[in-house]
SERO-820016 format. One record per residue (C-alpha): residue number from 1; residue in three letters; x negated, y negated, z. Coordinates in pm, whole numbers, plus 50000, padded with zeros to 5 digits. Layout:
N
FIKOL seq type    xx    yy    zz
FIKOL NUM  ALA     X     Y     Z
...
END
This chain:
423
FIKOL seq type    xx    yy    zz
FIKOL   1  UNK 52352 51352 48284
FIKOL   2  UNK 52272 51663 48124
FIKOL   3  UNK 51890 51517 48081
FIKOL   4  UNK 51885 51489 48454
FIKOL   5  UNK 52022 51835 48544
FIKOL   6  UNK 51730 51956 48295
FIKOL   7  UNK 51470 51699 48483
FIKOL   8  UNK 51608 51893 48813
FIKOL   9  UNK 51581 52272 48680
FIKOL  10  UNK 51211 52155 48542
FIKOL  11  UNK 51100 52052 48886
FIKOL  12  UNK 51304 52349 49062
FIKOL  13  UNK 51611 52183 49157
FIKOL  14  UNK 51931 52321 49070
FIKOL  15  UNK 52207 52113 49099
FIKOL  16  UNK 52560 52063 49029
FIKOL  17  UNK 52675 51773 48797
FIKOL  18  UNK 52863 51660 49068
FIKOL  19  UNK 52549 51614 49296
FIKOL  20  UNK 52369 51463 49015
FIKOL  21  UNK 52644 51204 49024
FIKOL  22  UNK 52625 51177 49364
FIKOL  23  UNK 52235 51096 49357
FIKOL  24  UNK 52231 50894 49098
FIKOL  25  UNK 52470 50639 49272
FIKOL  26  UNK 52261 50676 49641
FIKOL  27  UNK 51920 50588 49395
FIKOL  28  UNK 52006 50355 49148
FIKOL  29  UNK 52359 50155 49277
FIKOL  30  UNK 52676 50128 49062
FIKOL  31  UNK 52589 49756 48942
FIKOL  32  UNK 52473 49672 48605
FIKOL  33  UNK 52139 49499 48574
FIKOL  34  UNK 51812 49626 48426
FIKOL  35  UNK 51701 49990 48563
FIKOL  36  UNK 51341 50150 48576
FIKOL  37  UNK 51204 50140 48202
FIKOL  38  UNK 51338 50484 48041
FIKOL  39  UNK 51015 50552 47883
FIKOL  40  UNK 50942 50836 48091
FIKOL  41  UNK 51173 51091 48245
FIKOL  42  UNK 51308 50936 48548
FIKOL  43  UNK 51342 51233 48797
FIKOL  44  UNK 51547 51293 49114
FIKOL  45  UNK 51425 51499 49376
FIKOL  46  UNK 51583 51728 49706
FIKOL  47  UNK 51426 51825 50008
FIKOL  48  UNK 51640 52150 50080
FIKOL  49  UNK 51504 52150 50457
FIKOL  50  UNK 51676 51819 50517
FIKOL  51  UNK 51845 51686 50191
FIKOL  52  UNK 51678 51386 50151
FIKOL  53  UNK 51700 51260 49807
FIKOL  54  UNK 51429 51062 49632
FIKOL  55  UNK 51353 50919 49304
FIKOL  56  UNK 51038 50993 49084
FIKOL  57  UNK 50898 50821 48809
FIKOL  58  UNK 50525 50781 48575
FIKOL  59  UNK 50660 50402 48538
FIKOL  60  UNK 50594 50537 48139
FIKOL  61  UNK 50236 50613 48242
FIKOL  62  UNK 50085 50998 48225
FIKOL  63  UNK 50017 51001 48580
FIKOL  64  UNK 49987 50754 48872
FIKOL  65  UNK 49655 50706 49064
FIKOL  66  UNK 49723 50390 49248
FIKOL  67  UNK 49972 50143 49348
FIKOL  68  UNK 50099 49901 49562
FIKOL  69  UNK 50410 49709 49690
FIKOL  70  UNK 50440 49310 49850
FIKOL  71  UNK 50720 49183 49952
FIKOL  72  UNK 50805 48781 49917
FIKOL  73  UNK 51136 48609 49911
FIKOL  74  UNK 51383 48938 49965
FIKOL  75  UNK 51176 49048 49648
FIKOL  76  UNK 50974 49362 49619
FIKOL  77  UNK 50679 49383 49374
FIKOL  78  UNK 50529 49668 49279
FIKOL  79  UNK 50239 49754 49085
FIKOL  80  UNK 50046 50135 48958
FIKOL  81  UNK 49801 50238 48758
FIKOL  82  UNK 49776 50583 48603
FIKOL  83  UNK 49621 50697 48222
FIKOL  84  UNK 49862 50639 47925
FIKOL  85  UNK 49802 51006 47813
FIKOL  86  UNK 49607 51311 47970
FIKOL  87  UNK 49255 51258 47720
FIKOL  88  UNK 49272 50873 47832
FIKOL  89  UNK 48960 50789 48053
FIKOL  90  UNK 49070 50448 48191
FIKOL  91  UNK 49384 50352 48392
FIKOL  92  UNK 49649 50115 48251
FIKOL  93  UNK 49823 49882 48512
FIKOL  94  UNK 50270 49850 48532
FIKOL  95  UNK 50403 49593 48706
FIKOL  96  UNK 50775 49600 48805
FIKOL  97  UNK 51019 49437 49048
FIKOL  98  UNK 51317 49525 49254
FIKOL  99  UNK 51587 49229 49372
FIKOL 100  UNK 51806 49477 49587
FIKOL 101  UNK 51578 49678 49816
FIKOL 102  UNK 51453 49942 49578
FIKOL 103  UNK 51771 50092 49451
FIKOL 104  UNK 51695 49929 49048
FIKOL 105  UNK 51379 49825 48896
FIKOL 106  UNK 51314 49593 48560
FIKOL 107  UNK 51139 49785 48342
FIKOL 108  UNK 50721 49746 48320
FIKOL 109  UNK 50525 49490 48220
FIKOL 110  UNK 50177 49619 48108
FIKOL 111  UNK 49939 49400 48310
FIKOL 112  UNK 49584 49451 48163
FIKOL 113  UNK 49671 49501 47813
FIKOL 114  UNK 49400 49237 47712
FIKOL 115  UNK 49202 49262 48072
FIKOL 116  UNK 48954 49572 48165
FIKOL 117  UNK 49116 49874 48294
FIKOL 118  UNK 49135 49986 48641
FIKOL 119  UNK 48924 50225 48815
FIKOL 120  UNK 49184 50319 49088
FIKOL 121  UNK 49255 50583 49312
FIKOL 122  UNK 49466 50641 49610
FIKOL 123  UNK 49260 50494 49947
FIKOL 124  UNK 49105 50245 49649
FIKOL 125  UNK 49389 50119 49516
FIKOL 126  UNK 49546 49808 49249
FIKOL 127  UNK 49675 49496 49482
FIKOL 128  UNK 49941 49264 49445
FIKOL 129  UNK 50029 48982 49598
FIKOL 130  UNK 50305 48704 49534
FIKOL 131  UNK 50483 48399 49628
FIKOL 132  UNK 50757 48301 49463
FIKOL 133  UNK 50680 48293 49036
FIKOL 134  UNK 50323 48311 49165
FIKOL 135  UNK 50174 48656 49097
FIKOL 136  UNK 49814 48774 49204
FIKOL 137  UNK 49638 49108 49159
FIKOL 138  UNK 49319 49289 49216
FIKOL 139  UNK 49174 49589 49106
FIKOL 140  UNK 48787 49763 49077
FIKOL 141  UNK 48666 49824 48715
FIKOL 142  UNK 48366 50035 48580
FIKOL 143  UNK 48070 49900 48555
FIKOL 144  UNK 47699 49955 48462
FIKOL 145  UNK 47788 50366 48624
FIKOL 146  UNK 48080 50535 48594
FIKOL 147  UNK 48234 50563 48984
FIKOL 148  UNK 48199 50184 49033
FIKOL 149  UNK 48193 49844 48917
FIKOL 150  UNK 48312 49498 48997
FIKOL 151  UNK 48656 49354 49101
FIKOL 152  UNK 48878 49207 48828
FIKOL 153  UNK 49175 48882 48878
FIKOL 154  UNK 49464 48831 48736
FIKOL 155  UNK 49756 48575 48741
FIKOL 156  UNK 50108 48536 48637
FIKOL 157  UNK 50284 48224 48665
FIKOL 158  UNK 50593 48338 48526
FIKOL 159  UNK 50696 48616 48770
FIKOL 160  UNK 50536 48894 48614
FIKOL 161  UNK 50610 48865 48279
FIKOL 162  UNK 50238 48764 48137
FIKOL 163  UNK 49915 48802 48296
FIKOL 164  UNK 49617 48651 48252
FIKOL 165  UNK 49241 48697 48392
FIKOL 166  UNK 49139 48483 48699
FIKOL 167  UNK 48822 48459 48838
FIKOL 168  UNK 48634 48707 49011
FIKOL 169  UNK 48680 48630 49400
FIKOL 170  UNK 48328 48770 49461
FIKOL 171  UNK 48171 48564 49184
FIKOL 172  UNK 47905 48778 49073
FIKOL 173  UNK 48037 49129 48876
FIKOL 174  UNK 47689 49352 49034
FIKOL 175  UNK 47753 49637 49246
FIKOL 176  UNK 48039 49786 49371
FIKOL 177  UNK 48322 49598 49494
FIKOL 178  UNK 48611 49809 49602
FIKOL 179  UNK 48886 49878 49856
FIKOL 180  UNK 49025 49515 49808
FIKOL 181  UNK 49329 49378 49944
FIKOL 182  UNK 49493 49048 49905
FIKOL 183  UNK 49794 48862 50017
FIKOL 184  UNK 49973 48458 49998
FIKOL 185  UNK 50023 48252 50320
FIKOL 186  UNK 50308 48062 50363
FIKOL 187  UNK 50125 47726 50166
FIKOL 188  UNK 50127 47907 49865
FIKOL 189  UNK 49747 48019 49882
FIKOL 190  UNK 49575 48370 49782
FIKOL 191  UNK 49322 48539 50027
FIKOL 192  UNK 49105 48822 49949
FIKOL 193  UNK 48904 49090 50101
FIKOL 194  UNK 48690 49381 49973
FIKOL 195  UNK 48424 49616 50052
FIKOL 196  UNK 48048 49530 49889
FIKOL 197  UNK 47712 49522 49922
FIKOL 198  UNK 47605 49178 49712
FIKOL 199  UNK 47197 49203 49899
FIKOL 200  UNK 47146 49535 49834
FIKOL 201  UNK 46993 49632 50169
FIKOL 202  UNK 47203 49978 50197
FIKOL 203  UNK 47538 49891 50386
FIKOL 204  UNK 47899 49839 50257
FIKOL 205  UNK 48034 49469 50457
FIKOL 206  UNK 48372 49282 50423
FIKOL 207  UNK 48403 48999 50277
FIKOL 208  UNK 48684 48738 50246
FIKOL 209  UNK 48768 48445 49970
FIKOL 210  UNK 49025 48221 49908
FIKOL 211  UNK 49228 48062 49591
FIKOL 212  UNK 49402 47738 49618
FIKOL 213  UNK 49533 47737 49268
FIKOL 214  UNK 49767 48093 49237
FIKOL 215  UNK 49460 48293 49153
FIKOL 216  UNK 49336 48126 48891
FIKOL 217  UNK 48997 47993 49101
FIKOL 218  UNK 48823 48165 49402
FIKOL 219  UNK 48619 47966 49671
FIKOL 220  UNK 48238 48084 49744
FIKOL 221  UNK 48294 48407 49963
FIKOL 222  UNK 48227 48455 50303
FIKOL 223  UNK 48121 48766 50462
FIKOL 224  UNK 48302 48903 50801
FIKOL 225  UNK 48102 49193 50864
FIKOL 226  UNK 47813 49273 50695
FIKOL 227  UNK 47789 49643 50795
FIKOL 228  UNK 48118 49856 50805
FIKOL 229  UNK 48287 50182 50675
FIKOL 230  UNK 48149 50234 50342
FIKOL 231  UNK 48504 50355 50223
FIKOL 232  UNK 48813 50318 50381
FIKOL 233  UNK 49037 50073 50273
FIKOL 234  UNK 49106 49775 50422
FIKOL 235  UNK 49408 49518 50517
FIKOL 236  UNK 49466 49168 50581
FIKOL 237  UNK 49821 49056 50724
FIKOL 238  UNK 49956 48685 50729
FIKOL 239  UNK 50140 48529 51037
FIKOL 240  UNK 50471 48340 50999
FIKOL 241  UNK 50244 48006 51132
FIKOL 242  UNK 49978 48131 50885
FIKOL 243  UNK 49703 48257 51080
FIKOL 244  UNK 49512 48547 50883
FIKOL 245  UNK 49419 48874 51002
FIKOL 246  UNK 49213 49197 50847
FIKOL 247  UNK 49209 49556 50970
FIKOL 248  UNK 48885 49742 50878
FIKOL 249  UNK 48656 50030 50974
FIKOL 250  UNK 48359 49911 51175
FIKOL 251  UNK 48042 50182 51179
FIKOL 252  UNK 47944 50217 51518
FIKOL 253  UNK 48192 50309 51639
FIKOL 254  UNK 48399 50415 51352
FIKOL 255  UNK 48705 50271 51530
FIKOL 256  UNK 48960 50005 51359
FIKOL 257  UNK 48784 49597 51453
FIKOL 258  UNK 49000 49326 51416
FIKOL 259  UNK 48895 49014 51213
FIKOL 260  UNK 49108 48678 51232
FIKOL 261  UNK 49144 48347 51117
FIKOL 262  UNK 49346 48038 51252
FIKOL 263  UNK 49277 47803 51004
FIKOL 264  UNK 49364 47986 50712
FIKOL 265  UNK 49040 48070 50607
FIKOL 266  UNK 48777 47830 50716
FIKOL 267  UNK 48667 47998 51012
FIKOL 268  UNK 48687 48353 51173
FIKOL 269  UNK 48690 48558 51465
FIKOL 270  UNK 48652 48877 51616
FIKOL 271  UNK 48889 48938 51882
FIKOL 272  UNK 48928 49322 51932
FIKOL 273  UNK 48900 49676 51835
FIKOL 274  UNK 49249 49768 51742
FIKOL 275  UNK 49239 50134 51916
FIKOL 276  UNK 48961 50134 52116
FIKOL 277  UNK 48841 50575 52079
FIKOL 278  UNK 48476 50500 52044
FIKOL 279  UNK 48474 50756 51793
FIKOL 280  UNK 48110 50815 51671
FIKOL 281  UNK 48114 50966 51321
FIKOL 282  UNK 47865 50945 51103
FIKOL 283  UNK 48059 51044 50746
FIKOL 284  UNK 48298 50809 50549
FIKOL 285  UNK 48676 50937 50675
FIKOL 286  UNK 48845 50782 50378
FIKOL 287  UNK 49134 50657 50625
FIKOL 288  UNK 49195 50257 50675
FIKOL 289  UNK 49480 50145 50875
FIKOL 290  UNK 49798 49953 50839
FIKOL 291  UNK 49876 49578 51035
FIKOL 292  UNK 50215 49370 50990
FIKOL 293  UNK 50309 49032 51149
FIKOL 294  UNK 50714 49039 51290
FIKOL 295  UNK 50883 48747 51446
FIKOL 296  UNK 50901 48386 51427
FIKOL 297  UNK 50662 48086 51489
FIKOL 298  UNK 50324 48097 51697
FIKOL 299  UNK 50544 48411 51903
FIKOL 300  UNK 50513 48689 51624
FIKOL 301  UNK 50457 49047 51741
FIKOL 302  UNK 50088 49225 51591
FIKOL 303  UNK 50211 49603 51480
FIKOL 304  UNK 49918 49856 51403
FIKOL 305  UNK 49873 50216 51290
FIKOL 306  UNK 49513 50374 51286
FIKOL 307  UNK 49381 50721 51282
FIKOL 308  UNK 49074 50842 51452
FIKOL 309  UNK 48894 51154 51406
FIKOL 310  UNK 48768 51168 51768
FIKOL 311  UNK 48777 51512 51957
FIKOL 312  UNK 49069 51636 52154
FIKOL 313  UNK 49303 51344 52007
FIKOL 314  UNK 49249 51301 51646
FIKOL 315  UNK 49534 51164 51470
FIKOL 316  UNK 49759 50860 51389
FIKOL 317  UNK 49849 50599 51666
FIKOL 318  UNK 50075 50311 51715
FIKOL 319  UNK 49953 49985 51896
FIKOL 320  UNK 50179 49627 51914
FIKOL 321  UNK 49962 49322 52052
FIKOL 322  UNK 50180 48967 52206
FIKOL 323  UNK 49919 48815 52221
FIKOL 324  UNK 49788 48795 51846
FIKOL 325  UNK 49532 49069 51860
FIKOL 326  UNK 49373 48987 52166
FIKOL 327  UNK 49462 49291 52404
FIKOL 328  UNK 49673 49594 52239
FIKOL 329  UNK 49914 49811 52406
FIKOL 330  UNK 49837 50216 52482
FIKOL 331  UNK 49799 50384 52146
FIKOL 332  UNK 50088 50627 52137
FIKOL 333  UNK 50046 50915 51870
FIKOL 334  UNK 50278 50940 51589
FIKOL 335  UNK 50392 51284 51452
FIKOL 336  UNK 50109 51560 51474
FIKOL 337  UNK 49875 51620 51231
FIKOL 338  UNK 49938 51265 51051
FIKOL 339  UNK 49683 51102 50843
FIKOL 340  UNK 49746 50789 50620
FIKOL 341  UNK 50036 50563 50772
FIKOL 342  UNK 50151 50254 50739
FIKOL 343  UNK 50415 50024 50921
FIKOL 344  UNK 50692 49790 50837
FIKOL 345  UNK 50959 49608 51042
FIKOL 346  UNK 51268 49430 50950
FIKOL 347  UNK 51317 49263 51275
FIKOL 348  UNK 51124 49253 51649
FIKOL 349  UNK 51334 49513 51777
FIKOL 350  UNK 51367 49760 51428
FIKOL 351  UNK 51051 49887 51320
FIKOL 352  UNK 50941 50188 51069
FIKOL 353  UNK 50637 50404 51060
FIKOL 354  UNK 50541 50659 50797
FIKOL 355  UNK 50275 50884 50722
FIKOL 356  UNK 50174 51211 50557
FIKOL 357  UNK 50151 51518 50793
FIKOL 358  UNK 49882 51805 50699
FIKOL 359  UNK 50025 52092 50674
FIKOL 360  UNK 49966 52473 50574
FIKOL 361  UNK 50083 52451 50213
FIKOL 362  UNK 49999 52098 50181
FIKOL 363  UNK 50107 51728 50285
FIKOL 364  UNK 50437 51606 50334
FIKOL 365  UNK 50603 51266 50432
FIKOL 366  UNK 50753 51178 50751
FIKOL 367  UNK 50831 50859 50902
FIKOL 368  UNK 51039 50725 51246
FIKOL 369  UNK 51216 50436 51352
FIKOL 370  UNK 51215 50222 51618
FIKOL 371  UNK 51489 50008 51782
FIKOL 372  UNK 51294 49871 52086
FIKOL 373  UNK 51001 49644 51941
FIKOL 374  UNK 50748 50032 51924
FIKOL 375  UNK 50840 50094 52266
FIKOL 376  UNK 51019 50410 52188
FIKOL 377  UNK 51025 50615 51870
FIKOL 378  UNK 51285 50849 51736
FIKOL 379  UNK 51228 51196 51620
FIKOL 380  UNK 50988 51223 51342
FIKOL 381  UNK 51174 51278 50944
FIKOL 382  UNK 51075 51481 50685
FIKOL 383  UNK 51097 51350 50322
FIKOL 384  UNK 50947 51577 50113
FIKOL 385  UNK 50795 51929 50088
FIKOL 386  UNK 50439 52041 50183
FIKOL 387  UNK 50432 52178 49830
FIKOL 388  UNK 50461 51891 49669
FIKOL 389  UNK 50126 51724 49782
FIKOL 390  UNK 50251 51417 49898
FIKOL 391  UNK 50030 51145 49998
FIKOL 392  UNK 49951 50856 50126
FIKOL 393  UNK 50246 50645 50172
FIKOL 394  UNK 50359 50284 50188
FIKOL 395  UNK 50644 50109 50376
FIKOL 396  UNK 50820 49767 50306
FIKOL 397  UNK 51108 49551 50448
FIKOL 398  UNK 51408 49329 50330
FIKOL 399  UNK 51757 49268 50404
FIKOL 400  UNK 51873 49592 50240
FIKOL 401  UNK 51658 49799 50463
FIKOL 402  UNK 51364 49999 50481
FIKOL 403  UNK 51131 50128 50090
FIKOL 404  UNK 50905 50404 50160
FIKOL 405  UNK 50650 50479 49825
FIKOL 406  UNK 50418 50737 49805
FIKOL 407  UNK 50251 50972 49526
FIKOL 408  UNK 50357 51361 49493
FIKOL 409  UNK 50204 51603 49237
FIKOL 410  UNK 50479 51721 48943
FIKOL 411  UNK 50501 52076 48816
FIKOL 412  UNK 50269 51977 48552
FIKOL 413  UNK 50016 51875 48848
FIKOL 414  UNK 49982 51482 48766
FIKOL 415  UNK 50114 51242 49011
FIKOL 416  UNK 50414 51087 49034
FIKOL 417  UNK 50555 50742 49199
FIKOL 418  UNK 50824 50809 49425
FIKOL 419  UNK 51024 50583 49675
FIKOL 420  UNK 51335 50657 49930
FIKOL 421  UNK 51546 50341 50064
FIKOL 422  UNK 51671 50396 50418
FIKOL 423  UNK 51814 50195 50713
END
């Protein structure tokens, strides 16, 4: 305990034992089991304004740069990269898991100990998918110049615990292939989507692939758009009757398009504009959005955060869709200068939304709740200080309630991984 107290006086907070205590329990649970891997500091943070109490951890890494969490079977996956050390060039992938909601963690796996190293950053981040023992993940490497390079695969058929290389899903390794995302359908099957430009005739498009075989194989890739955002990330969702769906920047007008699939694949569609601002932007704004399926059967519930950059109402908006993406309700705004969001729900009636909020001294986490389905929204939260640089968060569901992850700068100005469970 007394290396925690010292962990809280390094990053400002001072603490009596007995709150120590206190937050240890509310982070990490009273039951045995195997915790977060001790090979860094793990660190426990306060939010004076609001005590809120969140854990911190390098996952043993230097610093984090990129990560991401999946959900599958009451089981949350989550993977980062970061450098080893502070003169390391490339970033070295952890993968870990949590079977209660986020309160413990088995310690990291290294993931690309043997495979290239990731060239990762927040808005371009490492993927993950999973169903059941079935592990898949994505991530950009360098290639022939420094800022960019091709995508890299990898499998694990034992839940994590090795990982070997796959294919690439976009076949070739020229150009840049970034801003991937990837997620399994309820048949056991892989899908893929990143940002390239495989003709060379000047424009970033999205394509799509598919893997029957747990990542091992990719089928020949299609593209869905062949001119969009050059640099916002991207996000494909998976029905509970398996239809596919991908949120993505379209050019002109720089608004969030909807791309969809009802035969798992084979065939797609454009049915909407998810937030329809007609914003007409030239520039990259390095913001994608967030999309989540909730409910049961051919009835699920479309949920949706975007941002626009439009005039007079630039910011971050919810929109729900009954009809699977074919109309969308009113955007409503969330919080008030918010940026990067994303959106989880447990049930149809409780849903989450978080984001970071610009502010002054910096960026700082917030996030609501919903008990109505979206309809109504309770009073924005704040997790963390403007100080701290937080950014960029993510938001997952189970049983045990709500995980919000996001990335906050340390004392010693690298990142940090940090997560908050809440109902």
């Amino acid at each position: 305990m007394t290396n925690d107290m010292q962990s809280g006086r390094k990053h400002g907070l001072i603490v009596s034992l007995k709150v120590v205590c206190l937050v240890s329990l509310m982070i990490f649970g009273c039951s045995p089991g195997p915790v977060l891997s001790t090979e860094a500091p793990e660190n426990i943070a306060l939010n004076p304004a609001n005590n809120a109490v969140y854990a911190k951890s390098t996952l043993g890494l230097y610093d984090i740069s990129s990560f991401d969490v999946y959900v599958d079977q009451e089981i949350i996956h989550l993977i980062a990269s970061g450098k080893r050390a502070a003169h390391n060039k490339h970033g070295s992938i952890r993968y870990t898991r949590s079977e209660d909601g986020g309160h413990q963690w088995k310690s990291p796996v290294t993931v690309n100990e043997s495979l290239p190293a990731a060239l990762a950053s927040r808005g371009n981040d490492v993927q993950l998918a999973a169903d059941g023992s079935h592990l898949v993940s994505l991530w950009q490497t360098e290639g022939e110049f420094p800022t960019m390079g091709p995508m890299v695969s990898a499998y694990s058929p034992d839940a994590g615990q090795t990982w070997k290389r796959g294919a690439n899903p976009a076949i070739d390794n020229d150009g840049s292939q970034a801003h991937i995302d990837v997620v399994a359908d309820w048949k056991g099957n892989f899908h893929a989507v990143w940002l390239a430009d495989p003709n060379e005739n000047g424009y970033q498009g999205l394509h799509y692939a598919r893997s029957i075989d747990q990542g091992k194989q990719w089928g020949q890739p299609v593209t869905l758009d062949d001119s969009t955002c050059s640099c916002c990330w991207n996000t494909v969702a998976v029905s509970p009757d398996n239809k596919l769906a991908v949120l993505y920047r379209n050019t002109a007008p720089r608004d969030m398009s909807l791309a969809q699939s009802l035969d798992a694949g084979l065939t797609w569609r454009h049915p909407s504009t998810v937030g329809d601002f007609q914003w007409k932007f030239e520039g990259c704004p390095h913001v994608g959005g967030a999309l989540k399926y909730v409910g049961t059967g051919n009835i699920a519930q479309l949920h949706s955060v975007v941002w626009t950059g439009i005039e007079d109402k630039s910011g971050l908006y919810h929109l729900s869709s009954n009809d699977n993406g074919q109309t969308w309700s009113i955007p409503r705004k969330l919080g008030s200068m918010a940026m990067h969001g994303d959106i989880a729900a447990r049930n149809r009636n409780a849903v989450a939304a978080i984001w970071n909020e610009m502010e002054p001294d910096g960026a700082s986490i917030f996030y609501t709740k919903s008990e109505d389905g979206g309809t109504t929204w309770s009073v924005p939260k704040r997790l963390t200080e403007a100080r701290n640089s937080a950014t960029q968060p993510k938001l997952v569901a189970t049983k045990h309630g709500f995980l919000a992850l996001w990335t906050e700068k340390n004392n010693q100005h690298s990142s940090e991984l940090a997560w908050y469970v809440f109902e």
